[in-house]
C-alpha positions, 0 to 999 in steps of 0.5 A: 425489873431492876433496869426499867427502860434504860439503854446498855450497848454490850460489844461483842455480844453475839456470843460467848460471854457477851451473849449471856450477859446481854439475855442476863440484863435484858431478863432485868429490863435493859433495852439492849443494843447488841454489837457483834462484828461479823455472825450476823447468824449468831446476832439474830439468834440472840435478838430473837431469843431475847425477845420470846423471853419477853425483852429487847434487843436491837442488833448492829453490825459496826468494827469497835476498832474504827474511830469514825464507824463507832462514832456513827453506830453511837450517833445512831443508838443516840438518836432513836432512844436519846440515851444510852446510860450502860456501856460493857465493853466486851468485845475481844479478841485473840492471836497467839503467838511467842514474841519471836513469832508474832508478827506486827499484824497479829499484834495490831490486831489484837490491840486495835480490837481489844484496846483502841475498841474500848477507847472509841466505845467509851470516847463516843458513849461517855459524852451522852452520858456526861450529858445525862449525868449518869453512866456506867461503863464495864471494861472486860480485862483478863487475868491475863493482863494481871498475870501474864502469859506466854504466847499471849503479849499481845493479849496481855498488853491489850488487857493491862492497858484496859486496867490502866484506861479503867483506872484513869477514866474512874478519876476523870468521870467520876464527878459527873456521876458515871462510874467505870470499872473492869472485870479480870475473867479466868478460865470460863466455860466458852467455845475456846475452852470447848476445843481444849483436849482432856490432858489441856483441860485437867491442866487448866482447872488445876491451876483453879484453886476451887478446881472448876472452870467458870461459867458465862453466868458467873460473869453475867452475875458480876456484870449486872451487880456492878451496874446496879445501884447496889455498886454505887459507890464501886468505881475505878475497881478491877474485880478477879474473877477467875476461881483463884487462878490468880491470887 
């Protein structure tokens, strides 16, 4: 069990990508607390599959976009298991829209959640881990805050901010031993790209140099090798995953 009694809390964990990577580290044995917003369906699903397979999982409802919220959901985690040594900021979320569109409520939203969401998460984390002396943090960017993408500024700007916070956080925690990095998915297979019709869906995997959507698994894999020890000396890092969509 590569991970043996240690904490991870992972945002947005109730699906899509964020669900794989919570049963992936809990399959490695991670004491996973995973955060979702509103399916609380989708949350105990997880929680109780996790658990047949043999690990474990708490769920807990809190809005990563509230300073005040986040602080107390961390104070709580903290409090019963005294630590919390992995953090993946995971949660995201999307409101497309051309620029002369777009409106500001659309645009705060996507970056309250996407951006000011990592920002509470790692401010409230950071400090236990400082404490501890150990830490490792996995922001999710995108491809689309390296490339950009139309219709999606707001997305884009949210996902380039998180390369930037990533880079500067790096600098700042690394002496004291927590290492930060991010991770730039392209097209995976998740419930968006299931909606996509057959010419949308041919579009996109050929703009894939290996001709394929990604898979959640292959995220998941990334995710688990950058917090382990096999990535100790990996940090302030933006790792492409994305098959060669953005080269």
């Amino acid at each position: 069990m590569r991970f043996a009694q240690d904490v991870a809390l992972i945002t947005g964990a109730s699906r899509g990508i964020g669900s794989h990577i919570a049963k992936r580290l809990a399959s490695r044995g991670l004491k996973i607390i995973a955060n979702y917003s509103s399916n609380t369906d989708a949350a105990v699903e997880l929680q109780q599959e996790i658990r047949r397979d043999g690990g474990e999982c708490e769920v807990m409802q809190f809005n990563i976009a509230d300073f005040e919220e986040t602080k107390e959901a961390v104070g709580e985690i903290v409090k019963k298991y005294k630590r919390i040594d992995y953090l993946v900021n995971n949660a995201g979320v999307t409101s497309d829209n051309l620029i002369l569109k777009m409106s500001e409520e659309e645009f705060d939203r996507v970056v309250s959640v996407n951006l000011k969401g990592v920002f509470n998460c790692t401010k409230h984390v950071s400090r236990w881990m400082i404490k501890h002396k150990f830490g490792v943090i996995v922001n999710m960017s995108s491809v689309i805050g390296l490339m950009g993408n139309a219709g999606q500024s707001n997305y884009a700007a949210s996902k380039a901010g998180i390369i930037g916070f990533t880079k500067s956080l790096a600098k700042e925690l690394g002496s004291r031993n927590i290492r930060v990095n991010a991770i730039a998915p392209g097209f995976i297979e998740t419930e968006m790209t299931e909606k996509l019709n057959i010419l949308q869906r041919k579009n996109l995997i050929g703009a894939v140099a290996l001709r394929r959507l990604g898979s959640p698994e292959d995220v998941a894999n990334l995710v688990e090798f950058l917090l382990s020890e096999e990535a100790s000396y990996i940090t302030g890092e933006v790792i492409n995953i994305s098959g060669g969509l953005y080269i």
